[in-house]
C-alpha positions in Angstrom: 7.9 156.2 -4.7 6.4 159.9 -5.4 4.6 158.6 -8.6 3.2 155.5 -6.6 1.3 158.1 -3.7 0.7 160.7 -6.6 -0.7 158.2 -8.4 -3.0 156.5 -5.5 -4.0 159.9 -4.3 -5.0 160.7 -7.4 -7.2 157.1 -8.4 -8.7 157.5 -4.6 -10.0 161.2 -5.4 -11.7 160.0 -8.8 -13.2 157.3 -7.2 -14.4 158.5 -4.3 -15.7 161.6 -5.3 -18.4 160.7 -7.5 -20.0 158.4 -4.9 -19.7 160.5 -2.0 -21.5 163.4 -4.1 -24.3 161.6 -4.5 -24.8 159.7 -1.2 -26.8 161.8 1.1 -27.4 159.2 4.1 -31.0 159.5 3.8 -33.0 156.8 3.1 -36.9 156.1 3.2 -37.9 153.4 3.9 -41.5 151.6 2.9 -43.4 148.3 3.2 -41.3 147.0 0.4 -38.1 149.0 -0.6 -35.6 151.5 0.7 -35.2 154.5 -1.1 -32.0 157.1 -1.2 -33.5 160.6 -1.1 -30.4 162.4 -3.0 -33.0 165.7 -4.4 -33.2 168.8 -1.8 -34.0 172.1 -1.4 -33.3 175.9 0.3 -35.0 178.5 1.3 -34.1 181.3 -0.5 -33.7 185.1 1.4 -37.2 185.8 -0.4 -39.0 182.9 1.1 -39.5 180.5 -1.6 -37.9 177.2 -2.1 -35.3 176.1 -4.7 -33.4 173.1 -6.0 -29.8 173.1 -4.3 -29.5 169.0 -5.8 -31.8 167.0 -8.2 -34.8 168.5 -9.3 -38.6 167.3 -10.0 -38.2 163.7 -11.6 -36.2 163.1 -9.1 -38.1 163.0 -5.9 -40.1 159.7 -5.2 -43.5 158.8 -4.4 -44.5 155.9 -2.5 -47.6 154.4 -0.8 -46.8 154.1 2.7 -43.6 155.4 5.0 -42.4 153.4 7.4 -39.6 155.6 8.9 -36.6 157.4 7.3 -33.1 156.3 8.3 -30.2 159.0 8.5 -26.8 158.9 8.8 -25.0 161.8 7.9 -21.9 162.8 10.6 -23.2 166.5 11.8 -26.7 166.4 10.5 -29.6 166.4 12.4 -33.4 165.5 11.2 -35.4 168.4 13.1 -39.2 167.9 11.3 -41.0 167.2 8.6 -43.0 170.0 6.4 -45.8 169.4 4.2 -46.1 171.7 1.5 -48.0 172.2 -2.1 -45.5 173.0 -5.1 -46.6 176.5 -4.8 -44.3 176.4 -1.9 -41.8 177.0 -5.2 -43.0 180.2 -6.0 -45.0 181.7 -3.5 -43.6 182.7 0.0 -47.3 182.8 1.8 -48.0 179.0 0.4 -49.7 177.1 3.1 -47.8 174.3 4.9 -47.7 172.3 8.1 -45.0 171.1 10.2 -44.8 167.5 11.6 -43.6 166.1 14.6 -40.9 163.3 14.5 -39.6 161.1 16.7 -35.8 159.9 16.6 -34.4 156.9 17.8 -30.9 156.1 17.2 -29.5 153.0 15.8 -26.2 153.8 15.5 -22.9 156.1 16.5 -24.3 158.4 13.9 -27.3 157.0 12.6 -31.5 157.4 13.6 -34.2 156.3 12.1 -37.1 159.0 12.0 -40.4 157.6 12.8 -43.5 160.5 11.4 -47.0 159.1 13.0 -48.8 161.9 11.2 -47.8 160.2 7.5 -48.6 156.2 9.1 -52.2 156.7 8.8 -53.8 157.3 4.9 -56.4 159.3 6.6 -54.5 161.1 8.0 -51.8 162.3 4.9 -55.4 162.5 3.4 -56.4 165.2 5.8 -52.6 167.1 5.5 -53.2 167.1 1.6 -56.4 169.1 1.8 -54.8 171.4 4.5 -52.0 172.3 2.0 -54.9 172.9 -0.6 -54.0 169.5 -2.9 -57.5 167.5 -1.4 -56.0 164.9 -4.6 -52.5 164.3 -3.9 -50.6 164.3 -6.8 -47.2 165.7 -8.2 -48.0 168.8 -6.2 -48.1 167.8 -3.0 -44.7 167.6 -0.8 -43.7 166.0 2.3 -40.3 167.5 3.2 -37.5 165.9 5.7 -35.8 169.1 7.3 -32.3 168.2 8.0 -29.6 170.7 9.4 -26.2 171.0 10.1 -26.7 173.9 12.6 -25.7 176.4 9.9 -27.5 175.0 7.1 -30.8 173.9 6.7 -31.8 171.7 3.7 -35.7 170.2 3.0 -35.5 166.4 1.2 -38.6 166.3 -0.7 -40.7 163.1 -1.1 -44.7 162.2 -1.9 -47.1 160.2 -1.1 -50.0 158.5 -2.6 -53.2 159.0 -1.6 -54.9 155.9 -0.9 -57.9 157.2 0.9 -60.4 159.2 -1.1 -63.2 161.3 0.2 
């Protein structure tokens, strides 16, 4: 009988670890897909960003947003940021915070609605206000979720459509 719980304690822990690692319950979701975002960020005490999970490759782009869906027990969606990749090394890099609106779907879920990033003209005018005017693999949009104690920043881009 001890083998038999050992033994299931022990098959649970191996395979529910690995999954539970990297689900996140955040997910974006576009015109066409849903995407997990699993890659995020901290501040660090000198004001610059790092990797805490993922890193670069890993953060998606996509064309429109529709509205992000999270889930986590204990986590809250508070904002989004937009931010240039100079955010990564540079404390005074220039960024902008967005508005959301929450509407819950669920005991613990919401899905996070951003009007600012609906509009191409719009994520056309927040690029050139974070100094990227082109978009591109340097320009961030970042989902600020906390727990109350800790405050992490899911990165994800998005293409500009519009050009000036």
């Amino acid at each position: 009988m001890t083998k038999f719980v050992v033994a299931t304690i022990g098959a649970l822990l191996i395979v529910a670890t690995p999954a539970r690692a990297q689900d996140t319950g955040l997910l974006l979701f576009t015109e066409a897909e849903q995407i997990p975002l699993k890659t995020y960020a901290e501040f660090l005490r000198s004001g610059i960003l790092r990797f805490s999970s993922g890193s670069l490759k890993d953060i998606p782009t996509i064309d429109r947003l529709r509205f992000i869906r999270c889930s986590r027990t204990g986590w809250r969606p508070v904002a989004v940021m937009a931010a240039s990749g100079e955010l990564f090394t540079n404390e005074h890099a220039e960024r902008r915070l967005l508005p959301i609106v929450l509407r819950p779907v669920g005991v613990t879920a919401v899905t996070v609605r951003v009007a600012d990033l609906e509009r191409p003209e719009r994520v056309a005018e927040l690029h050139r206000a974070i100094r990227e005017p082109e978009g591109g693999d340097n320009a961030f949009f970042f989902l600020i979720y906390t727990s109350g104690d800790v405050t992490q920043y899911y990165p994800f881009r998005i293409r500009q459509s519009l050009k000036r």
